[in-house]
N, C-alpha and C positions, 0 to 999 in steps of 0.2 A: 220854710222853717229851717233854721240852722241844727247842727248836730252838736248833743250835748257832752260831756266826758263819756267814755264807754265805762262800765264796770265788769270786770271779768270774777267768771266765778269757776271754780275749778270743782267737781264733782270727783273727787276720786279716793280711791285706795291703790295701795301701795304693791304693784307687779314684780317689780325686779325683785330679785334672791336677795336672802338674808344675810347679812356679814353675819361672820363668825359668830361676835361674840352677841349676837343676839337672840332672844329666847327659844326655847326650843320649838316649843306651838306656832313660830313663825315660819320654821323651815318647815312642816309638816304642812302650814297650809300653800307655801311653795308649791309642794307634792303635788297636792289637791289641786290649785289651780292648773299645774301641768296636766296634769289629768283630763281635766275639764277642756283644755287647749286643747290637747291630741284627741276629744272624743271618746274618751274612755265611756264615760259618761257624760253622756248626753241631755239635752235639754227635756225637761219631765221625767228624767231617769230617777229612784230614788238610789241614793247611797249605801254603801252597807251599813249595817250598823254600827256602835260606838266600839265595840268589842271586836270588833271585825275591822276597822280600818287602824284602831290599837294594836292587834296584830300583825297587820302588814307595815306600818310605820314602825315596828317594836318600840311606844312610846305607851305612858298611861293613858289613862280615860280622861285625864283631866288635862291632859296636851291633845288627847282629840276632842273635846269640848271646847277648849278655847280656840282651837283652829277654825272650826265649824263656827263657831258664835261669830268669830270676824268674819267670815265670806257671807252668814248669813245678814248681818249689822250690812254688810255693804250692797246685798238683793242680790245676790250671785248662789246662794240656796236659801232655800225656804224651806223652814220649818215646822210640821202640820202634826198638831196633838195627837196621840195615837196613832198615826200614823209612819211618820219619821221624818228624813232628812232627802229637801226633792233639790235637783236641776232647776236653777227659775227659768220659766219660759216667759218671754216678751209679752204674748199676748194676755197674761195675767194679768188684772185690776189692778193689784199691788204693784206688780213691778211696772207700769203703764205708767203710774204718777211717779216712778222715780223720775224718769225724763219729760214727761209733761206737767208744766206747772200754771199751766193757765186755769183759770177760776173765776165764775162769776164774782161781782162784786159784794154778793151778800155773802162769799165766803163758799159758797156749793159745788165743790168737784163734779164735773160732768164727765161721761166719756166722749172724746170726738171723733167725727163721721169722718173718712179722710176720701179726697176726688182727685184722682191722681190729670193734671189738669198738660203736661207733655213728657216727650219721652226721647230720649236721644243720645249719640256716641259721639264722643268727638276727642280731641286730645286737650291735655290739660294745661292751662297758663304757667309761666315760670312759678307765679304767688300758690296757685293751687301746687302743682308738684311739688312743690317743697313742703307745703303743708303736711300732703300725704307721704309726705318720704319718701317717692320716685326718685330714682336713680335715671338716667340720661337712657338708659339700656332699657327700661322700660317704661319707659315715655311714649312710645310708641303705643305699646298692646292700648293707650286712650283712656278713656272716663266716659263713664256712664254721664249724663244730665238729666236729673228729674227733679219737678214740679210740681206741687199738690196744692191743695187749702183743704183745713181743717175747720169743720162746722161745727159748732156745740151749739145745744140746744134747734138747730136750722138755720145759725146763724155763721156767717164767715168769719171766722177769728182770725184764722192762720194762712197766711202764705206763704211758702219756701220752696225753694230754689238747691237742690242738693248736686253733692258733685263725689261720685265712689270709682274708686278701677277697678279697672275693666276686669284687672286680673285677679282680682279677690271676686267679682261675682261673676265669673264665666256664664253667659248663656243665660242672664238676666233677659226676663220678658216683659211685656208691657201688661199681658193677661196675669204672672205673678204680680206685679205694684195695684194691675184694678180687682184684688180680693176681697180688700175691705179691712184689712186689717193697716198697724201703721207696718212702716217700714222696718223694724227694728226686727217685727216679726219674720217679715217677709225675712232679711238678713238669715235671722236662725233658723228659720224654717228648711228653706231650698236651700242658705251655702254653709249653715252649722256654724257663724258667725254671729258672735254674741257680745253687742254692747255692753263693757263694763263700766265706764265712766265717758264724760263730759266734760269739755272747759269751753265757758261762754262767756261771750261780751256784749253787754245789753249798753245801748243808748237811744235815747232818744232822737226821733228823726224826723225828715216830711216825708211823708207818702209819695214814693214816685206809681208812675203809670200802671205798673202791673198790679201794686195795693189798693192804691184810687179804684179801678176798676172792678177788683172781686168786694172790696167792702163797699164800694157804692159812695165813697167820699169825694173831695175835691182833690186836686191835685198838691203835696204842699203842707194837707192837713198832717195834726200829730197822731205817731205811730213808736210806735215800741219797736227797734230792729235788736234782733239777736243772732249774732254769728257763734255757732259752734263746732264745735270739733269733734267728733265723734272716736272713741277706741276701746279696742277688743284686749283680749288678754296680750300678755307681755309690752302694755301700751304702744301697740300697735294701730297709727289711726289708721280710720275706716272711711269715715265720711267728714266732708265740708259742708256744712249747712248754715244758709242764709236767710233767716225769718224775717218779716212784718207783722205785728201782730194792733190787730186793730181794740183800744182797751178802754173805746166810750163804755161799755156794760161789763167788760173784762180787767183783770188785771194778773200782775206776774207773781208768783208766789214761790217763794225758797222756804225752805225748813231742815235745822239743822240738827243734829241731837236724840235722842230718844226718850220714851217716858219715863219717868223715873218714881 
């Protein structure tokens, strides 16, 4: 089966600093996000208050509400009634369907089971390094290579194929990726690296060998491939990832916007 246009889809919000002449609630959540870069606060940290971060930014309440409102609008905090204003953590439901969008056909979010399927170091191709923004001087310290498939329901949906350096996850293990959780967690968990967007390219494909074999299909048959690109704050990427996703009871699901 031949390969059809790809569609690229970009997930993101806006990292780089605010010009000048732009609003003020932009540059404060600048602040913020540096914040969140350097660890200040950390993932499931709550924030201080409104009154309390109006203070240290010496801005009003209503430039730290709009600051807050976009990072929360884009899952980078969450905001929990009575409660306050938290660090999103990966392995949260909510933030889990920001980056997975598969769905059965009748429309039913599931969560999925992840089987980490290999594990390995290697150095990374000219097309990968550049992806990841290696420099020639670190090309060497290599890339991680890992392999998983995603089961929903007990069934194989997901295959990919990812590719991280070495030097953003120092002393990545095999026993971290078989927790059970996805990857994204694993990231923020052990290296305090925290997925903020995505850009992806979905076409349609045939199933080679490694697909064929965990969904059980022919060689050839159609598949959903999605390559994306994973990054963290000051859009620095993180990971290259290469899916098949098998979508005879499945399909791919985007959503753009908010209730209104």
């Amino acid at each position: 089966m031949e390969s059809k246009p790809a569609t690229t889809v970009s997930r993101r919000f806006n990292h780089g600093p605010a010009p000048a002449d732009t609003p003020l609630y932009k540059h404060v959540k600048d602040q913020i996000i540096e914040a969140l870069r350097t660890g200040e606060w950390r993932p499931g940290d709550i924030l201080p208050s409104e009154s309390r971060l109006a203070e240290r930014y010496d801005v009003g309440i209503s430039t730290i509400r709009a600051a807050v409102s976009e990072l929360a609008a884009a899952g980078v905090l969450v905001r929990r009634q009575g409660k306050g204003t938290f660090v999103a953590i990966h392995g949260d439901q909510q933030n889990l369907f920001r980056f997975f969008h598969v769905v059965r056909n009748d429309g039913t979010r599931i969560l999925p089971v992840s089987t980490l399927l290999s594990f390995s170091k290697s150095t990374a191709d000219e097309q990968t390094a550049e992806i990841l923004a290696l420099p020639r001087s670190r090309q060497k310290a290599g890339v991680y290579r890992i392999s998983n498939m995603l089961k929903v329901d007990g069934t194989p949906v997901i295959v990919s194929e990812m590719v991280v350096p070495v030097e953003m996850f120092p002393g990545l293990t095999k026993a971290q990726l078989q927790q059970g959780s996805t990857l994204y967690a694993v990231y923020q968990r052990h290296f305090g690296i925290t997925i903020t967007r995505s850009s992806e390219r979905l076409a349609s494909a045939g199933a080679d060998a490694f697909a064929a074999e965990h969904f059980g299909i022919e060689l050839g048959a159609p598949v959903l491939e999605v390559r994306r690109v994973a990054y963290t704050f000051g859009d620095k990427p993180v990971e290259v990832r290469h899916s098949r996703i098998d979508t005879r009871n499945y399909h791919y699901r985007l959503e753009e916007g908010d209730q209104v």
